[in-house]
C-alpha positions as CSV (number, residue, x, y, z in Angstrom):
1,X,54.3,24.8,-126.2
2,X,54.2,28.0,-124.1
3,X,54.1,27.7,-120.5
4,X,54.1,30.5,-117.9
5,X,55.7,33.0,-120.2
6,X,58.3,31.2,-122.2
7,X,58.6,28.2,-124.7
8,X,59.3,25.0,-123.7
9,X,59.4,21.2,-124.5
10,X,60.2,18.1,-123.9
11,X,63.3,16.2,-124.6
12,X,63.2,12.7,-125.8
13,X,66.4,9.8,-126.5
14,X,65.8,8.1,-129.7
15,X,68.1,5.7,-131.3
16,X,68.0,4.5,-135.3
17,X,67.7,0.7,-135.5
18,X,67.4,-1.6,-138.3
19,X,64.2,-3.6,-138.0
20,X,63.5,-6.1,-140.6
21,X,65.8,-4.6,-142.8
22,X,64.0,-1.2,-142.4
23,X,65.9,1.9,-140.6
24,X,63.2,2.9,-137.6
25,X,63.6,5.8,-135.2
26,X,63.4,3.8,-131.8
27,X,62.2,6.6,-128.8
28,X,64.0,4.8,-125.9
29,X,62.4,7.5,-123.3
30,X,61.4,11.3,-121.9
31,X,65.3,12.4,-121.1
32,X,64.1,16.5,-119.4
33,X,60.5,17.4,-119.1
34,X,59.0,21.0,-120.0
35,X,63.0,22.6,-120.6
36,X,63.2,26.1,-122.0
37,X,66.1,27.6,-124.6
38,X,68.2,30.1,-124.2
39,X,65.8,32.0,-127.0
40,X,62.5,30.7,-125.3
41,X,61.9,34.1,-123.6
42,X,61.8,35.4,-127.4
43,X,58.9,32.3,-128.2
44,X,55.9,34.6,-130.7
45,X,53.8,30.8,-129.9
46,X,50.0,32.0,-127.9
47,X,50.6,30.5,-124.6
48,X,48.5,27.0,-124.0
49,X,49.2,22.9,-123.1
């Protein structure tokens, strides 16, 4: 997403379980909330939300 100029997103903790004998991607919660990279002044993405 582009906000204000720049890229940005959200950063989320996940952890791999094994769930009924199944490998699942467990998201365990939001860890930083709308954080730019270093190349998110470069972002080519129409701006939006």
């Amino acid at each position: 997403m582009r906000v204000g100029g720049s890229c940005v997103q959200d950063y989320y903790q996940q952890q791999v379980v094994l769930e009924n004998g199944k490998l699942m991607n467990k998201t365990l919660g939001k860890v930083l909330s709308q954080r730019a990279d270093a190349y998110g002044s470069a972002c080519k993405m129409p701006s939006g939300g």
